[in-house]
C-alpha positions in Angstrom: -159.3 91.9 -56.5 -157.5 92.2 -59.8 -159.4 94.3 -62.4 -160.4 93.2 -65.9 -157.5 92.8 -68.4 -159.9 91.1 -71.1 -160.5 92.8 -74.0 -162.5 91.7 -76.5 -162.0 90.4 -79.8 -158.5 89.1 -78.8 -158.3 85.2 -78.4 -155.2 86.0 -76.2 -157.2 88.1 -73.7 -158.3 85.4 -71.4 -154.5 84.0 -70.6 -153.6 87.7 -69.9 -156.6 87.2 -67.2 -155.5 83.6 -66.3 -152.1 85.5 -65.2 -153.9 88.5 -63.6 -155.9 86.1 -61.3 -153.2 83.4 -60.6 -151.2 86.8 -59.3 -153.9 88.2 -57.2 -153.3 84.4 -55.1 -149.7 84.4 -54.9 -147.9 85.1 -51.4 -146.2 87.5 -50.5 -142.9 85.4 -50.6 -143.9 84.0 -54.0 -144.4 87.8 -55.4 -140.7 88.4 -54.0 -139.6 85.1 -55.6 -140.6 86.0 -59.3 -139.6 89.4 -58.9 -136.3 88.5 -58.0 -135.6 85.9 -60.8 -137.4 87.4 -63.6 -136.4 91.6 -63.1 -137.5 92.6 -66.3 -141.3 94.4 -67.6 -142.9 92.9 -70.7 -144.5 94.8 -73.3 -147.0 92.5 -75.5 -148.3 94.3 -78.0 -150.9 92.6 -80.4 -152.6 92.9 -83.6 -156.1 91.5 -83.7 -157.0 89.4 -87.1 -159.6 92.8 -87.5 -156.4 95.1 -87.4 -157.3 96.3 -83.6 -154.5 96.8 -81.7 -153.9 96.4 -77.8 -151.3 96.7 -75.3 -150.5 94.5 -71.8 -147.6 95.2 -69.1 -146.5 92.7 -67.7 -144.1 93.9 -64.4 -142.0 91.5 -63.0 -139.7 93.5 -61.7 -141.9 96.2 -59.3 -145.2 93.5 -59.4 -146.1 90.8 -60.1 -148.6 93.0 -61.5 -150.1 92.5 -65.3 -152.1 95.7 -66.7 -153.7 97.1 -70.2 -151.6 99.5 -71.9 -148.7 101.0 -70.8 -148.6 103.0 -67.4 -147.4 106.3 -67.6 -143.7 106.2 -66.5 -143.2 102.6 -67.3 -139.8 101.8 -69.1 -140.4 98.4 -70.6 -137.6 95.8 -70.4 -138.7 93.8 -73.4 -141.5 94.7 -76.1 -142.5 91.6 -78.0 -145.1 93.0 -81.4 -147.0 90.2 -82.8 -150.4 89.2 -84.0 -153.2 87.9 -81.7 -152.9 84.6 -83.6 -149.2 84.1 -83.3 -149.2 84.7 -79.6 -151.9 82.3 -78.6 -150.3 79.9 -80.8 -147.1 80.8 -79.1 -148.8 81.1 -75.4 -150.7 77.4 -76.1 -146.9 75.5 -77.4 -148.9 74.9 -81.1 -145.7 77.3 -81.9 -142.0 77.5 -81.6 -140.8 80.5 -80.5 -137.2 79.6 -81.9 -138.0 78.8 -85.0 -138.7 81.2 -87.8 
């Protein structure tokens, strides 16, 4: 079973565990599938609107696998730095991620 990647005080903390647990029912083919289109780890840093800050990995390229913070070793691909607010606005399509 996948562990915990809620944290609290984050509104974007339960679609980090929506991803955690649609991963832990994947195939094995399907893991192989994403790995071998997507190839990149994902750094999402966020900024809650209390000025706590948190980490998730997101490895698509050794996983599927989503985790808190950073393990040790991990080169990330792609580190996105945002607020808590802009991301679940972002994650829930109430924003455009091509517009600034």
């Amino acid at each position: 079973m996948q562990q915990s990647v809620t944290v609290a005080g984050f509104a974007s903390a339960p679609l980090f565990q929506q991803i955690a647990d649609g991963v832990g029912k994947l195939s094995d083919a399907e893991k192989k599938d994403i790995v071998s289109k997507a190839k990149a780890i994902f750094v999402i840093q966020l900024k809650s609107k209390d000025g706590k800050e948190q980490q998730w990995t997101l490895d698509l390229k050794n996983g599927p696998a989503i985790s808190l913070g950073v393990p040790a070793g991990v080169k990330p691909d792609i580190v996105m730095i945002l607020s808590d607010a802009d991301f679940s606005d972002l994650s829930s399509g109430k924003a455009n991620g091509q517009v600034t």
